[in-house]
C-alpha positions as CSV (number, residue, x, y, z in Angstrom):
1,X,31.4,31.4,-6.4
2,X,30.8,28.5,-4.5
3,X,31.2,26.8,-1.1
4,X,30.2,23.7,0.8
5,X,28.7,24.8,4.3
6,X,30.2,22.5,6.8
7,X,27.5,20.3,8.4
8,X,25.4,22.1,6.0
9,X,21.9,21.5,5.5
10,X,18.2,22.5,4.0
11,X,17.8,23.8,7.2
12,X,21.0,26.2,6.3
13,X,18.1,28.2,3.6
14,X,17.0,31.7,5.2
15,X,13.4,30.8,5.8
16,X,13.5,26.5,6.3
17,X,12.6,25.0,9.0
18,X,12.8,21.0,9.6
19,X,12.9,18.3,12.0
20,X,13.2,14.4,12.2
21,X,11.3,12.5,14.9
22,X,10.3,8.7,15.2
23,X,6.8,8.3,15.2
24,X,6.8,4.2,15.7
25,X,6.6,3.3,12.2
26,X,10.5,1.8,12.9
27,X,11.0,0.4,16.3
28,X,13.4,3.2,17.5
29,X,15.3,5.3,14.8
30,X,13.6,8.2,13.6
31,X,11.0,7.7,10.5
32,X,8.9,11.3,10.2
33,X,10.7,14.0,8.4
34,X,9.0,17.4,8.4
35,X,10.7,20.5,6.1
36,X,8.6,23.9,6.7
37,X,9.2,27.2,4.9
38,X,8.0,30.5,6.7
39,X,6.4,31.5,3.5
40,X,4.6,30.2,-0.3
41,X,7.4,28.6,-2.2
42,X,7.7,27.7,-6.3
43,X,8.4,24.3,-6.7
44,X,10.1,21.8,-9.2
45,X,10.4,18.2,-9.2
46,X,11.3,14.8,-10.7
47,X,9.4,11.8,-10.7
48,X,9.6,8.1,-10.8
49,X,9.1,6.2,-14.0
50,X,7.9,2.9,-13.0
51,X,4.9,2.0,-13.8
52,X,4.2,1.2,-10.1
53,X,3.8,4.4,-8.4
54,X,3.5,4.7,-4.8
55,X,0.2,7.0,-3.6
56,X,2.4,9.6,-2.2
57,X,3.6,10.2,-5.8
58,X,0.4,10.3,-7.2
59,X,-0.3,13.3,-4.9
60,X,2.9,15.3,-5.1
61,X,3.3,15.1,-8.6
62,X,-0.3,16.5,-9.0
63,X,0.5,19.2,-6.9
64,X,3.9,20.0,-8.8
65,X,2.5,19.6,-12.2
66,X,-0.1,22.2,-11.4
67,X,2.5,24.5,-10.5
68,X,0.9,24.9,-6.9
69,X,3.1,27.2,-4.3
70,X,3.9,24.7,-1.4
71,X,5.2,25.3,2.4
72,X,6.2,21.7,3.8
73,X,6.9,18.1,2.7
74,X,6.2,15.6,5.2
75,X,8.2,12.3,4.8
76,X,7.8,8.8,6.4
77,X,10.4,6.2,5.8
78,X,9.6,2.4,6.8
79,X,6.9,1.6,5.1
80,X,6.3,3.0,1.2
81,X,2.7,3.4,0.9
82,X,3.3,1.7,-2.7
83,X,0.8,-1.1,-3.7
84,X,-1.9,-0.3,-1.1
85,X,-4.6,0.4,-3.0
86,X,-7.7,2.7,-2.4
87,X,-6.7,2.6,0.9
88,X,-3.1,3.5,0.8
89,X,-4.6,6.8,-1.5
90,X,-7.1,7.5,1.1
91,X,-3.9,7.1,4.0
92,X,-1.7,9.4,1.9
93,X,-4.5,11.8,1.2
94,X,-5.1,11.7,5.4
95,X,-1.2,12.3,5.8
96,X,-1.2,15.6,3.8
97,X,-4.4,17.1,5.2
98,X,-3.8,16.1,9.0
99,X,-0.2,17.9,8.3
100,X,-1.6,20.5,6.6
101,X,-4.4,21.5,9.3
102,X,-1.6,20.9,12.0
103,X,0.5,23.7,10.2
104,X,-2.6,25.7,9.5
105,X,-2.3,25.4,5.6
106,X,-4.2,24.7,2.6
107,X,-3.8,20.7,1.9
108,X,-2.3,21.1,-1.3
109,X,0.6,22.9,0.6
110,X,2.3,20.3,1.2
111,X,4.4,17.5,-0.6
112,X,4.1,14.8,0.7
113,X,6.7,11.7,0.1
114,X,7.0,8.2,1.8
115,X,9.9,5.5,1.4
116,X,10.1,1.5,2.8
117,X,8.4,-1.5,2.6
118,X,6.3,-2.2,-0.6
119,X,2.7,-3.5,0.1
120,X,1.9,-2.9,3.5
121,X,-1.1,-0.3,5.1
122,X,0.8,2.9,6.8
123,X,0.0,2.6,10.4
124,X,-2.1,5.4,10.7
125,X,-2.6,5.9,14.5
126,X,1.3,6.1,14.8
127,X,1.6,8.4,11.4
128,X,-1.4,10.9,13.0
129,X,0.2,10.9,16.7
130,X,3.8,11.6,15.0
131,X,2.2,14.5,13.2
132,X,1.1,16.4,16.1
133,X,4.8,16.2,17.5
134,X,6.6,17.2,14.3
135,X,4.5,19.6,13.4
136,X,5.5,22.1,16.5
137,X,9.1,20.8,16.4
138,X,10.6,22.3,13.6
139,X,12.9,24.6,13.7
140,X,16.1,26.1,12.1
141,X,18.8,24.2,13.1
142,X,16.9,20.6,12.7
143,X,18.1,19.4,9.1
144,X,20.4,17.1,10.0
145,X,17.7,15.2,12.1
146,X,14.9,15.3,8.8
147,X,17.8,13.5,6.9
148,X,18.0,10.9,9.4
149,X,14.6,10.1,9.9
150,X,14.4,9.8,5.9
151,X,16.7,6.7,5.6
152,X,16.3,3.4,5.5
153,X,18.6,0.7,5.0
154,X,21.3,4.0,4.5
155,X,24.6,3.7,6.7
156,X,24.6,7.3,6.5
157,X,23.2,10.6,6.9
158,X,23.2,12.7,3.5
159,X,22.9,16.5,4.5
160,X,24.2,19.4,2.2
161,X,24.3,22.7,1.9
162,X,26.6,25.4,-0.6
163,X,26.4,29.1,-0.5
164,X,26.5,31.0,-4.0
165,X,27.7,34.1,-4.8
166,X,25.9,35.9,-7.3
167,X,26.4,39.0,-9.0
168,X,24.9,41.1,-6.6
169,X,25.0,39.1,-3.6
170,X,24.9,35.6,-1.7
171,X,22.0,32.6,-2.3
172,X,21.8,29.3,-0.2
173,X,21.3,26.3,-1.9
174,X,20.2,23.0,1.0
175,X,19.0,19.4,0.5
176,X,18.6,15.7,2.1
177,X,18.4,12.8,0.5
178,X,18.2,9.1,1.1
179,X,19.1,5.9,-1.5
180,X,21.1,2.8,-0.4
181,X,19.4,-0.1,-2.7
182,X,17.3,-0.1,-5.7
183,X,19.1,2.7,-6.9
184,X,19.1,3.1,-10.7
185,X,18.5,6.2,-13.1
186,X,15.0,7.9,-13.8
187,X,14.8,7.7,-10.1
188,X,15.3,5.0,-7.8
189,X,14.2,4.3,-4.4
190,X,15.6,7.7,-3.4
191,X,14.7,10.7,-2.2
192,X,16.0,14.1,-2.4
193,X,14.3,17.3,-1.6
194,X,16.4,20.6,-1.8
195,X,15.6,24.4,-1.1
196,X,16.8,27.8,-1.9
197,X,16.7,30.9,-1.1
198,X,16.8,32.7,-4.6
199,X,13.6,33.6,-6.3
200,X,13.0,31.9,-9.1
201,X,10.2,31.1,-11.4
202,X,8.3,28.1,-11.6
203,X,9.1,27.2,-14.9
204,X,12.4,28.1,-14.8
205,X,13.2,26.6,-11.5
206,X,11.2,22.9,-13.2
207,X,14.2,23.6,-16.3
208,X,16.8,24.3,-13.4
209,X,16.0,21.2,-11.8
210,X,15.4,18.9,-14.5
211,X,18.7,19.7,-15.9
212,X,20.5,19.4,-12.8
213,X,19.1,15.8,-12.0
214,X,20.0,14.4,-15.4
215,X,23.7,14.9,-14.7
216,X,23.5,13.9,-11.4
217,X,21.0,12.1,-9.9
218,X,19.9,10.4,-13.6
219,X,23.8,9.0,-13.6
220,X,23.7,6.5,-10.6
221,X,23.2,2.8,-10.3
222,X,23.6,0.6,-7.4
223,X,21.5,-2.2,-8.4
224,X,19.3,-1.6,-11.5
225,X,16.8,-1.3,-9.9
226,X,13.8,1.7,-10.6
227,X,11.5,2.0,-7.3
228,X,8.3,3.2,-7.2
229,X,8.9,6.0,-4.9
230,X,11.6,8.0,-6.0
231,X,11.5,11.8,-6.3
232,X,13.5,14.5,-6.2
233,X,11.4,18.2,-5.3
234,X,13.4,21.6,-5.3
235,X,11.5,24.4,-4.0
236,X,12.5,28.3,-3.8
237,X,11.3,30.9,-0.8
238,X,12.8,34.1,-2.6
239,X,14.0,34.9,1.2
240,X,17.0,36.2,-0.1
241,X,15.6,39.1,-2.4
242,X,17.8,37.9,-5.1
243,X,16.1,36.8,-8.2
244,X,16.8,34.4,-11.0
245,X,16.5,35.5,-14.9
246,X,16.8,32.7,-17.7
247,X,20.2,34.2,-19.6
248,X,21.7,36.0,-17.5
249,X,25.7,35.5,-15.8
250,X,23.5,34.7,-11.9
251,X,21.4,31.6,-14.1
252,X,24.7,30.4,-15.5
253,X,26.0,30.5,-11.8
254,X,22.8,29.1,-10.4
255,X,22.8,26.4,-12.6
256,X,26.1,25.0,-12.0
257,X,25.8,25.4,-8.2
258,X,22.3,23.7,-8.0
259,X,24.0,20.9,-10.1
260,X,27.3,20.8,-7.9
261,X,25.0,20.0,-5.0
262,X,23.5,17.4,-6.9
263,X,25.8,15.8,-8.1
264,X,27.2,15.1,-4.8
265,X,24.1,14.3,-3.2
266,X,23.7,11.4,-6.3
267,X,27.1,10.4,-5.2
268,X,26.6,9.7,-1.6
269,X,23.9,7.7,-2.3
270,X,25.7,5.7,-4.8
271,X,28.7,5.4,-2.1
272,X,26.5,4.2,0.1
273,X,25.2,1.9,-1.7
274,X,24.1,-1.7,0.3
275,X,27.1,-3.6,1.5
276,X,29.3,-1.0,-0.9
277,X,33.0,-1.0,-0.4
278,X,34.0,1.5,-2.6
279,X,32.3,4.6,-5.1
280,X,33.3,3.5,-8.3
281,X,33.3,6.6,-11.2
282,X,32.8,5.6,-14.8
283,X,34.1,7.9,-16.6
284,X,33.3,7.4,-20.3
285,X,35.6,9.7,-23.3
286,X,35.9,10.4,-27.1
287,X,32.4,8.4,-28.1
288,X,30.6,9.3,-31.3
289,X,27.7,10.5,-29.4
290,X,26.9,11.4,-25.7
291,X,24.2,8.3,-26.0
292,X,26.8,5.6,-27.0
293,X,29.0,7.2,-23.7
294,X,25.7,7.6,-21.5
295,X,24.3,3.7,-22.5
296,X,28.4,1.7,-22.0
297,X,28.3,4.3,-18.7
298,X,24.4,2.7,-17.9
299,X,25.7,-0.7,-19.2
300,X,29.1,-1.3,-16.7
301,X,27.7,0.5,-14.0
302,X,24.5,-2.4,-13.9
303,X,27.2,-5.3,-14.6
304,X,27.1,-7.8,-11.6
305,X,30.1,-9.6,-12.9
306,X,32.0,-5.9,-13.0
307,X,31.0,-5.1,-10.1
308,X,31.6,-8.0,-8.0
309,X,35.3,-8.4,-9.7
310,X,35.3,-4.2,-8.3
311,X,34.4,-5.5,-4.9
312,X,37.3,-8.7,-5.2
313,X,39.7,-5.8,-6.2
314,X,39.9,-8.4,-9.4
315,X,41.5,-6.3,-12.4
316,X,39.4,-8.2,-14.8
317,X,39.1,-5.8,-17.7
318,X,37.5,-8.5,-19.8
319,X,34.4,-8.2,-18.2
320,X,34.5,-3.9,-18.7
321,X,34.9,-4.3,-22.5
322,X,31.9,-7.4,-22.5
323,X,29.7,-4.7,-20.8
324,X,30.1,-2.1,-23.0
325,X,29.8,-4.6,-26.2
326,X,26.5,-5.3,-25.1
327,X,25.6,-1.8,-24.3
328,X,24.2,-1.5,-28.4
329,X,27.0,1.3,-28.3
330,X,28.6,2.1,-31.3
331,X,32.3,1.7,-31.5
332,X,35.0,-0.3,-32.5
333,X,36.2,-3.0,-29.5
334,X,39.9,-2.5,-30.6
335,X,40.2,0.9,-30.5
336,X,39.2,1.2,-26.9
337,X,41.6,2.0,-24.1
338,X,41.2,1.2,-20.3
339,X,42.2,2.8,-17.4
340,X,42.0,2.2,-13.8
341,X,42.7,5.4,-12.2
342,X,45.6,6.5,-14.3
343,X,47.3,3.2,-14.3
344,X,46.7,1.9,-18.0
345,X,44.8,-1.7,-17.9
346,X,44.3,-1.9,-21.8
347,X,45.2,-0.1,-24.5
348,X,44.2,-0.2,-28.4
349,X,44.6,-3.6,-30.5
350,X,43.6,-5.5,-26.9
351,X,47.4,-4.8,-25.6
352,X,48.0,-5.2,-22.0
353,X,51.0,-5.9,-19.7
354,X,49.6,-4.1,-16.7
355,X,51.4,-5.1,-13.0
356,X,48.5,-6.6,-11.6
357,X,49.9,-5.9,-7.7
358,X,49.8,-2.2,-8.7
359,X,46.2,-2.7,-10.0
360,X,44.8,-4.6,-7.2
361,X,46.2,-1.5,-4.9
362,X,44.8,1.1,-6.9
363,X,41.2,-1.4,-6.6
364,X,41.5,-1.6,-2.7
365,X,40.8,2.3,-2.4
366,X,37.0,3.1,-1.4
367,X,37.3,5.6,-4.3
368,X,38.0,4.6,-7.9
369,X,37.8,5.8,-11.6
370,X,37.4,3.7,-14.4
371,X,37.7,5.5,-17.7
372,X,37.0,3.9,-21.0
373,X,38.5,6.0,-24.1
374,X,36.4,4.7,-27.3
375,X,38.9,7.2,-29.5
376,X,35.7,7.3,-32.0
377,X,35.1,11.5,-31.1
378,X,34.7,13.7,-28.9
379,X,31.7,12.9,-26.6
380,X,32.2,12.0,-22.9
381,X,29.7,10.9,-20.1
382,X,30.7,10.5,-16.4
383,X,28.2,7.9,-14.2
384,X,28.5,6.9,-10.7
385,X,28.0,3.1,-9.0
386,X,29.2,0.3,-6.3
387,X,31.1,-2.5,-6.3
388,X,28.9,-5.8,-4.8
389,X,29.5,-7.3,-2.1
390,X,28.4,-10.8,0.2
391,X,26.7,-7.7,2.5
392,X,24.3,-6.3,-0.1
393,X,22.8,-10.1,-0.5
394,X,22.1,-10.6,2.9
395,X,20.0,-7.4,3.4
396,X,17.8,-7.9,0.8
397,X,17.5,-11.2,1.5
398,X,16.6,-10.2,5.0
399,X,14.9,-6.6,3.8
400,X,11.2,-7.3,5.4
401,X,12.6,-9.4,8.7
């Protein structure tokens, strides 16, 4: 029912259009993203929930929550247009209206999303000049290039794209996204836009998406950190004449695509973290509730001392059963079994004996599960995260020079 696309895209949607250009915002890579659909599309989306929020947000989400029908989102990485006051609102509300005129739309057409430095003015002469290009360069086979141009201190590009078969035929399902640091759940500094093909209702497709992003997106952490630009917008173009119904077997189908899609777009980000070695799965079973496994998931994955023993290769399960004590969990400490992979590490009544070679090999792997069994029920949670490394120090310590 489903299938990756191989250098799949958004651009891979009947009806999207996109391109990635530098506009001299960054020096040389690209920093001006542009996705354009030939017709009015629903749209859904997820918002930041720091306090802080970035002028860009405070435009999009209006649009969204209003349940406008949209045709582009224009995206400038570099600088985040957060913390800029009247004039940074007045910049953002220039961006959308200068792209909107450009593509001959109504301003409120068009999302509009930007992702960088905190606290600095956009360079609007650059911005306005980059417009005009992008604006006649899209085209159906540019996706790859608006992913690029939406990263920052990424290593790579995050493009996807899986076809779904319905009941009566075949849907798209495309999306980009960008996250390397400040990366924790409720958003982060990440982006992710995603389109479809499938008609679907407004409210509905909101339900669809909100849904998907808490098991996906909502279950990452490379940092802790909660930006003040993150969003993630889904928007539908009913290209492919094949509509959507709450309750039926194509919704059911629909649903666990448009979460597939996610859930591996939350995961490149988290495997890319900054100065990452390694995606690190937390896998969380038999808990009382899905909160106690969703908060010891939360609480390991933001661990420094876990995480930096993840990136030494250091078995040191001690500081995986400290993390989810303080997690406000309930469950009993000597109950819990530990598992690296599927070589046991602890097991009830604190017993261990592991071979600490065979550990350390399993650790050196770039992909590894750690599962915690709390043998309290029958609740699970799975979250995604990064070891820390010397690397990720030195490019925040470096992130504005």
């Amino acid at each position: 029912m489903l299938q990756f696309i191989e250098n799949g895209s958004i651009s891979s949607v009947q009806g999207i259009k996109a391109a990635g250009i530098n506009c001299g915002i960054k020096k040389q890579k690209k920093d001006l993203s542009l996705i354009y659909s030939d017709v009015p599309c629903n749209a859904a989306g997820t918002f930041t929930l720091n306090k802080v929020i970035a002028a860009p947000l405070v435009i999009s989400k209006e649009i969204i929550t209003k349940k406008k029908k949209v045709r582009a989102i224009l995206v400038n990485s570099g600088n985040a247009n957060a913390c800029t006051g009247e004039t940074g609102l007045a910049n953002a509300v220039k961006m959308q209206q200068y792209c909107a005129e450009k593509l001959g739309l109504q301003h409120d057409e068009v999302i509009i999303s930007s992702t960088g430095v905190i606290g600095q003015q956009l360079p609007m002469q650059n911005l306005l000049a980059g417009i005009d290009t992008i604006s006649g360069a899209v085209d159906y086979c540019k996706g790859n290039d608006a992913a690029e141009a939406i990263m920052t201190t990424d290593k790579k590009k995050k493009s996807f794209a899986v076809k779904v078969r319905l009941l009566k035929g075949e849907v798209v399902i495309g999306g980009i996204c960008k996250g390397s640091g400040m990366i924790m759940p409720n958003m982060a500094t990440m982006l992710a836009f995603l389109a479809t093909d499938a008609s679907i209702e407004q409210a509905l497709l909101q339900e669809l998406l909100s849904e998907a992003v808490n098991e996906s997106f909502n279950k990452i952490s490379v940092d802790g950190e909660t930006s003040t630009n993150d969003m993630v917008v889904l928007i539908e173009n009913g290209k492919s004449g094949l509509k959507i119904n709450k309750n039926s077997k194509d919704y059911e189908i629909f649903k666990s695509a448009l979460t597939t899609i996610c859930r591996e777009m939350a995961k490149s980000i988290a495997s890319d973290g900054e100065g990452a070695t390694k995606l690190i799965t937390i896998s969380i079973n038999k808990a009382k509730t899905r909160k106690d496994a969703d908060v010891i998931a939360r609480a390991i994955a933001n661990s420094p001392l876990f995480k930096t023993a993840m990136n030494g290769n250091d078995a040191n399960w001690g500081r995986i059963l400290s993390a989810a004590g303080n997690s406000g969990a309930d469950f009993v400490p000597e109950k819990v079994t530990i598992k690296f992979d599927e070589l046991s590490i602890l097991k009830p009544n604190y017993t261990n004996g592991f071979n600490e070679e065979e550990a350390k090999k399993i650790l050196s792997k770039d992909n590894v599960t750690v599962s915690l069994d709390l043998n309290e029920g029958e609740e699970s949670s799975t979250w995604w995260t990064c070891d820390f490394s010397e690397e990720y120090i030195k490019i925040n310590a470096n992130y504005r020079t």
